[in-house]
N, C-alpha and C positions, 0 to 999 in steps of 0.2 A: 727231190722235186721242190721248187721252190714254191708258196704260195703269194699271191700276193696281198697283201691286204694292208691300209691305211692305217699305219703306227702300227703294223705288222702282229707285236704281241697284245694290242688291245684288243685285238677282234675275238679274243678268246673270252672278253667279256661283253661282248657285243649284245648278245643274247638278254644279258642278266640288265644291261640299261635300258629299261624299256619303256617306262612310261612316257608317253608326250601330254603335257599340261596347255592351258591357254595363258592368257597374260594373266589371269584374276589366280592361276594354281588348281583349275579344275582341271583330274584328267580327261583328256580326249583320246587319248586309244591307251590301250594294256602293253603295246607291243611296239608301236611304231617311232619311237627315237631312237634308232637304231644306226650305226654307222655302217654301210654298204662300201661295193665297189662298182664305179661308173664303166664296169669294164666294157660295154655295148652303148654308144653314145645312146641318151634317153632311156636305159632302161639300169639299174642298182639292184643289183647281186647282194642276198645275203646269206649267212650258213648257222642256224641255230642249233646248236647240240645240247641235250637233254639227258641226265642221269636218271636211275630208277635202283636206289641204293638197297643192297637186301640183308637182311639180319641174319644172325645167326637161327634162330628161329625159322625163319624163310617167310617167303607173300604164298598166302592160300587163295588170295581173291583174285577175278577172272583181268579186270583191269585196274591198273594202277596209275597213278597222275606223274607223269615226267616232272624234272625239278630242272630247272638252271641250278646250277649249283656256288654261294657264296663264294666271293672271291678271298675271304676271309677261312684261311685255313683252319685256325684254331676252333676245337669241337664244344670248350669252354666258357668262349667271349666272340660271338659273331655278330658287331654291330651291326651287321647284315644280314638278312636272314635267305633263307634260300628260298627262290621264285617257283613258281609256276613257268614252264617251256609254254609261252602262248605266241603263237605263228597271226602275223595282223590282217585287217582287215583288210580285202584286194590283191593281198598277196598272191601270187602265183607259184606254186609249189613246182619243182619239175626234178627232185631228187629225192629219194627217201633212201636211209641207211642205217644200220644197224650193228650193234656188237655185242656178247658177253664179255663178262670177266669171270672169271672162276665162280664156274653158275653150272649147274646142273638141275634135272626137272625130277619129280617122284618117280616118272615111267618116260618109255621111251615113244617117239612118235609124237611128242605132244609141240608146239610150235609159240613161238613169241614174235610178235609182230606191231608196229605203231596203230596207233589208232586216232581219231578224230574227235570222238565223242565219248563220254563217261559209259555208253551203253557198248563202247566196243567196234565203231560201226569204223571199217576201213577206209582210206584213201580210195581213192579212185582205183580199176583194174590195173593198170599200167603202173601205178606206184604202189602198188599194195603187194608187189612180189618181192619184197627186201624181207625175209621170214627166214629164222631160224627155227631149227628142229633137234630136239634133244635125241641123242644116237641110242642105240642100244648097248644092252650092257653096264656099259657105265650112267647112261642118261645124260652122260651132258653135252649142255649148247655150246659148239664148238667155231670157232673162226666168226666172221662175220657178211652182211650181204648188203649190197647196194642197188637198186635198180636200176635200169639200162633207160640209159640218155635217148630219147626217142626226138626232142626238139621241143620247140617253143611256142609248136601251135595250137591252139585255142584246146584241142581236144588232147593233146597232150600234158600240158600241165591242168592242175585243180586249186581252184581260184578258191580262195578263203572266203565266204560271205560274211565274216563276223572275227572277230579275233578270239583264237582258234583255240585249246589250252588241249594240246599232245600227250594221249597217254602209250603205254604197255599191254597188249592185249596177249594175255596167255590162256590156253586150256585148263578149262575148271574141273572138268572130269577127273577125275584120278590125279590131278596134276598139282604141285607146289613147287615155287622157285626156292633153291636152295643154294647154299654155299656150297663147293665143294672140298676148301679148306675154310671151316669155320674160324681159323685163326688169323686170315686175311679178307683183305676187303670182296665183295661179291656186290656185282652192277650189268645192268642193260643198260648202253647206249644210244641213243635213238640222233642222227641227226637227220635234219630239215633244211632241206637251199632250195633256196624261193629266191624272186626277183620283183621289183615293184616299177612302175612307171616315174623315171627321177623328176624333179621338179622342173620345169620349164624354165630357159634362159631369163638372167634377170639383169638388171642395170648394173651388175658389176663385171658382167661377162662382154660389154660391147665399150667403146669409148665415145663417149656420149657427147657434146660438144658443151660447154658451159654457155650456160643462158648469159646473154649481153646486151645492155639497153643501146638503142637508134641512137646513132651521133658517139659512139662512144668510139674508143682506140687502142 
């Protein structure tokens, strides 16, 4: 399936540019210079995806802070450092998704899900079903889950009030995220597509007639 997106492989950094400044270099939003796609005339699509990198040692704590992740691979020299996943302000959320990577939990039955806030507090009902659940037996979080497209109406999607910064919410009970080959990498997933209001037609969109002084030719 193809996706489509403006300069196609940049949109996988999409996420990680995000500051918007004013003329003077103060920021104005955390999140909002983002490159979208106009795919529904007046409205821009975007898709943020957010790592949750885990140690060999494993995460004990209940929530953890999503990262953008540097586009700078090298683990020695990252003139970039890796961001915070923050969803902007007005945003309209209408997708939530989810993955492990070779992750397993201390017991079974325990669950990992996005969250909105440092305390854990979910999405909305309708987006807040993208949850993985560690199996029995082995414990671990297997495949991945996305929640079901319901549409674009008011009560459908969850409108950001603030620019947003998306964590990991797992069971604290008994529970610790773990590698399940310590030898290789171990990650939650989390992505976020949202859509914002695009900018309104401007002087470059219409042909405008050049100003001409009386009596001229």
């Amino acid at each position: 399936m193809a996706i489509i997106f403006p300069g196609n492989y940049v949109e996988r950094l999409n996420a990680y540019s995000s500051a918007k400044t004013d003329e003077d270099g103060n920021v104005t939003s955390a999140a909002a210079n983002r490159q979208g796609v106009e795919a529904l005339p007046g409205l821009t699509f975007f898709s943020a995806v957010g790592v949750l990198e885990v140690p060999p040692a494993g995460i004990a704590q209940a929530v953890s802070k999503m990262k953008v992740l540097s586009p700078d691979m090298r683990s020695d020299d990252k003139p970039r450092l890796d961001t915070d996943m923050v969803i902007p302000n007005t945003a309209e959320v209408y997708s939530v998704a989810i993955r492990a990577i070779n992750l397993k939990d201390a017991a079974a039955s325990k669950t990992i899900a996005a969250a909105v806030a440092s305390d854990g507090s979910a999405f909305q009902t309708n987006l807040a079903s993208a949850t993985l659940s560690s199996v029995a037996t082995t414990f671990e979080y297997a495949g991945s889950a996305r929640t079901v497209f319901t549409g674009f109406k008011d009560t459908e999607t969850q409108t950001m009030g603030a620019d947003t910064i998306i964590y990991c919410k797992h069971d604290v009970s008994s529970s610790n995220l773990l590698p399940i080959n310590t030898d290789d990498v171990a990650a939650v997933i989390i992505e976020i597509c949202y859509f914002m209001y695009a900018e309104p037609a401007d002087e470059d969109d219409v042909n405008l007639p050049y100003k001409t002084e009386a009596g001229s030719s």
